[in-house]
C-alpha positions as CSV (number, residue, x, y, z in Angstrom):
1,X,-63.1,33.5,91.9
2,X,-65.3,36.4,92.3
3,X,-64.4,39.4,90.0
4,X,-65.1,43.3,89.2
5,X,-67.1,41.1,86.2
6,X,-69.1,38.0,87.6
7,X,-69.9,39.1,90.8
8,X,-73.3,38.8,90.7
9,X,-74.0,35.4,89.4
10,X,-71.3,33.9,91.1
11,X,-71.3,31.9,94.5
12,X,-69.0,29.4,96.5
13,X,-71.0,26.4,97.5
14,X,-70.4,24.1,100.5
15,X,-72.5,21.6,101.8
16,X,-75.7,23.2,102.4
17,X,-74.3,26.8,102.4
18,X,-73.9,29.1,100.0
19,X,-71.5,32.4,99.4
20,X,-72.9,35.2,97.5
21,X,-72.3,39.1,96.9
22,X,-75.2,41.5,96.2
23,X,-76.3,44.7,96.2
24,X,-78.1,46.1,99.3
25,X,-79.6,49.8,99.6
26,X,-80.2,51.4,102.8
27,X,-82.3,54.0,103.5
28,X,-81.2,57.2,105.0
29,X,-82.6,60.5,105.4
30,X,-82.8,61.9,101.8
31,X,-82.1,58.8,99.5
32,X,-80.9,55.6,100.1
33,X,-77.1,54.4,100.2
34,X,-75.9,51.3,97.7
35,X,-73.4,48.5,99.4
36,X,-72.3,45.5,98.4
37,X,-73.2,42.5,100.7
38,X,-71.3,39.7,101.4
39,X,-74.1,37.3,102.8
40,X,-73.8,33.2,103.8
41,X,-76.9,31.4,102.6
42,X,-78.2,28.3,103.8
43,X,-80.5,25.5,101.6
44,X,-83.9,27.3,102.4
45,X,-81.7,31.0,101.6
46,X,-82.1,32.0,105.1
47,X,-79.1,34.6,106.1
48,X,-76.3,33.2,108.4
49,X,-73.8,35.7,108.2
50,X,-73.4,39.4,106.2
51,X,-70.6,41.6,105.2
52,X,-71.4,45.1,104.0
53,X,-68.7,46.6,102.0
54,X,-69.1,50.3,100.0
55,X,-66.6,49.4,97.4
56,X,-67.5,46.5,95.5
57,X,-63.6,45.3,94.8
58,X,-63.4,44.9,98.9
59,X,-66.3,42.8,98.9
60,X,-64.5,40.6,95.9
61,X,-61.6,40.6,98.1
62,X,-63.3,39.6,101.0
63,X,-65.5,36.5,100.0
64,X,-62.4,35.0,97.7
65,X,-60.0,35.4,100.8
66,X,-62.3,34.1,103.1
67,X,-63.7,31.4,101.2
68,X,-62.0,30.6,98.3
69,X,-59.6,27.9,99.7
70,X,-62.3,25.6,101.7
71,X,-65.5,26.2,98.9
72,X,-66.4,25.2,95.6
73,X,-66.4,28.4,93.2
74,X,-69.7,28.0,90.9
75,X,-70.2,30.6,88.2
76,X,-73.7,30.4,86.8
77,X,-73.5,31.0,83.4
78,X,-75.9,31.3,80.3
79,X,-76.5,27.3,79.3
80,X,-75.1,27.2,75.3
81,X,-79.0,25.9,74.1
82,X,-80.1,29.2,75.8
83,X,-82.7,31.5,74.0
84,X,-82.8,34.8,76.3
85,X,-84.7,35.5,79.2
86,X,-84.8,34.7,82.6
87,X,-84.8,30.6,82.4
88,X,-81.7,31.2,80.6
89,X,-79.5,31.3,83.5
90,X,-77.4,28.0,84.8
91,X,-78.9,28.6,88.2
92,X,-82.1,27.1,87.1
């Protein structure tokens, strides 16, 4: 389940979709605002569907009430063999 911690290398699979958080700015006059999107994926990670949230722990909330009982949790970790760098993650 998604968490304050794993957020953003975690995802819920399902078919071809996919379930992910990340972190979205938007613009505005001076600067830009930070939010945390909730956003449904599909194979070719077009956007179906996106939640903006301004508090990270109600985005956690959100995708892990909404999806966590019908999708598989995945939680892309470092592979053990791993040396460092950006290969190093489970997601490729």
């Amino acid at each position: 389940m998604f968490d304050l911690n794993n957020w953003n290398y975690s995802q819920y699979l399902n078919e071809d979709l996919k379930a992910i958080i990340n972190l979205t700015a938007l613009p505005n006059d001076e600067d830009c605002e930070f939010i945390y999107s909730v956003t449904v994926l599909d194979k070719h990670n077009n956007e179906i569907h996106q939640n903006d949230f301004k508090v990270l722990n109600d985005a956690c909330v959100y995708i892990n009430t909404k999806y966590l009982p019908y999708w598989e949790f995945n939680e892309a970790v470092e592979k053990e063999e791993s040396t460092g760098g950006c290969g190093s993650c489970a997601a490729h």
